[in-house]
C-alpha positions, 0 to 999 in steps of 0.5 A, a space after each residue: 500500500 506504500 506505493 499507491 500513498 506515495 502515489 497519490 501524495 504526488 505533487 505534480 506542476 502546473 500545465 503549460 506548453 512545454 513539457 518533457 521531451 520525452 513526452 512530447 516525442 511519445 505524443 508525436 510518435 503516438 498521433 504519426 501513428 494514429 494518421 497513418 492507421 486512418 489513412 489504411 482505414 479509409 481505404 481498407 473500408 471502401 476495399 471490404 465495404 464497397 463504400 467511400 466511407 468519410 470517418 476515417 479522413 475526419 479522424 485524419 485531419 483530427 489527428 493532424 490538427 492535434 500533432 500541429 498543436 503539440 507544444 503550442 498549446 497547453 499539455 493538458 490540450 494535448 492529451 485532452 484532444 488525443 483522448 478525445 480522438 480515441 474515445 471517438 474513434 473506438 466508439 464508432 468502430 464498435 458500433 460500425 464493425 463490431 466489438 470483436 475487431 479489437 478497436 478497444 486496444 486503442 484504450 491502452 496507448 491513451 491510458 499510458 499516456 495520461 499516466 505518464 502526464 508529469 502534469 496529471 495529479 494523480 486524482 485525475 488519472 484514478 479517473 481516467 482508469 475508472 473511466 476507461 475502464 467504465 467506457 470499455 464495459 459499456 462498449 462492450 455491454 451495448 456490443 452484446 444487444 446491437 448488430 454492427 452496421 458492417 458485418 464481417 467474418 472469415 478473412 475480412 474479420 482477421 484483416 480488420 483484427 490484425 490492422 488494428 492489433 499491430 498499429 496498437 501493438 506499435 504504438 505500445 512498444 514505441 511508448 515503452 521504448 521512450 518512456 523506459 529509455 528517459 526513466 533509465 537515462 534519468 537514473 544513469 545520470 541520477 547514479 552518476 551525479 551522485 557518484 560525483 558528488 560523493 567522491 568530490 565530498 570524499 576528495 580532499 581539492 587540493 591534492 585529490 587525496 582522500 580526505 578525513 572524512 573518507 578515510 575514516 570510511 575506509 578505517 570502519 569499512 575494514 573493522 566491521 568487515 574484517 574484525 580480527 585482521 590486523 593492521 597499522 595507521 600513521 600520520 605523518 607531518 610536514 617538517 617547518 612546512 611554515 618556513 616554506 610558506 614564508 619564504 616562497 609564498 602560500 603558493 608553492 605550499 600548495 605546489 608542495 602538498 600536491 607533489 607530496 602527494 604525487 609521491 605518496 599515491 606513486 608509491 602506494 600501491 596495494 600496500 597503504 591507502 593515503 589521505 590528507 588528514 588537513 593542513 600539512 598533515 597524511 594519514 596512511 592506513 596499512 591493512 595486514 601490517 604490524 607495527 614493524 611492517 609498517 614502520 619499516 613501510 613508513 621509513 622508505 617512504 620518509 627517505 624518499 620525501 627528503 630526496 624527493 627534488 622539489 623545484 618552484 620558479 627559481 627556487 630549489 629546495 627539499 623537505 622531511 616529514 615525521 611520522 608516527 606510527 600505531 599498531 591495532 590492538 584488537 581492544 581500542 577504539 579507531 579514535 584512540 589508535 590515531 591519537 596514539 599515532 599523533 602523539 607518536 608524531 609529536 615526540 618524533 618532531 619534540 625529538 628532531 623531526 625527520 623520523 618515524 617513531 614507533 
């Protein structure tokens, strides 16, 4: 029953002359098709009949005036006209050629139509389908009691039959093929939109590392999924990043972080994950590694920062990193473990910088 409240809790805007393209393009096809059934229909009655019969040129020029009207006048004229049309056209045929030629499918394009109206609240469609519904059963009561002005059997029967079965049949399938094709565009780009947003908010801007935020994901994903695995994080500080602000200006600071970064994703591999944890501060999580493993990870990576050549404008210089780094204990929460590594951090930069503590 979730689905019908919603439905029914649908806020729907007001009509005007545009409207989706999606829908104007199923209008379109929709009526294309309908004057080109009633062009076979004129000559299909005088070929079974004998006779020039004229509805079927007025349902044509109706349709004609209904297709030139789409987009310049209100939605809602649109589909009232098309309705219109069909609602006619079945009765007539009912009522000249029998129920039984399957006139009353035409029903079926129109009532998808009214309700994939973005413009229809859905009360209105509840009473299109009650009415459809009513109109089809009332067709088909009077179909019962009155002979058909033409009667046909045999052949003639299964021609009629089969003309209208396939321009209904198409009109249908080209319905589906529109309106499924838009919904599933709109969730491709949905999906898509939403990937992109969640992996900028993830995205640190600057040096397009992880940020906090997503390595902390990263760090609970691990523990509920592998509660009894091991592993290690470090964090790591820019050694007098200050003194490279001051003197070669904010600008090649960020030129820094960005080759530091370069660095760190360069040598990541599967062996860590990196993030900008904020200002001149990486965080490194290391799956399947103990204490000494990741030290051992956390030195190679420091002596490649201070060989690391670094080169803005004129200036020539290098840099160091401290690192301090934790183990998992199996007992502490994450919180805990990445305050121990920072306080590690701290003593490596108390006790000369340049280092990993451990």
């Amino acid at each position: 029953m979730g689905f019908f409240i919603d439905f029914l809790k649908q806020k729907t805007p007001k009509p005007g002359r545009e409207m989706p393209g999606y829908y104007q393009r199923a209008l379109v096809v929709t009526q294309a098709f309908m004057i080109a059934y009633f062009l076979v229909c004129y000559f299909l009655f005088r070929w079974k009949t004998g006779q020039w019969i004229a509805m079927p040129l007025f349902m044509l020029a109706a349709s004609l005036v209904s297709l030139a009207s789409i987009g310049k006048v209100n939605v809602r004229l649109c589909v009232w006209s098309y309705a219109a049309i069909t609602l006619f056209w079945v009765g007539w045929y009912t009522h000249n050629f029998d129920w039984g030629f399957g006139a009353q499918h035409f029903l079926i394009p129109l009532l998808m139509l009214c309700f994939f109206n973005v413009y229809g609240p859905p009360w209105a469609k509840l009473l299109t389908l009650v009415g459809i519904i009513g109109y089809r059963i009332g067709l088909y009561t009077w179909s019962l009691s009155h002979a058909p002005v033409y009667p046909m059997s045999g052949p003639d029967g299964v021609i009629f039959q089969m003309t209208n079965s396939l321009t209904m049949f198409f009109m249908i399938a080209c319905q589906f093929i529109l309106f499924s094709s838009s919904i599933q565009a709109t969730e491709r780009k949905l999906r898509l939109d939403n990937q992109e947003l969640s992996r900028e908010a993830g995205t640190d801007p600057l040096t397009q590392l992880p940020n906090r935020r997503a390595m902390l994901d990263t760090m609970d994903n691990f523990m509920k999924n592998a509660p009894n695995e091991r592993f290690s994080v470090a964090i790591a500080d820019i050694d007098f990043f200050k003194k490279v602000n001051d003197t070669y200006g904010h600008n090649c600071g960020d030129y820094t972080l960005k080759s530091l970064a370069d660095l760190f994703r360069e040598r990541s591999g599967e062996v860590y994950a990196v993030c900008r944890w904020g200002g001149e501060e990486f965080c490194f999580f290391l799956p399947d590694k103990n204490l000494d493993e990741a030290a051992a990870v956390m030195f190679d990576l420091c002596s490649a920062v201070k060989k690391m050549p670094l080169e803005f404008g004129d200036n020539k210089f290098n840099i160091t990193i401290t690192i301090g780094v934790e183990e998992y204990d199996y007992m502490s929460p994450m919180e805990e473990i990445l305050e121990r590594a920072d306080q590690k951090l701290y003593r490596g930069k108390i006790g000369g910088r340049n280092q990993v503590v451990m």
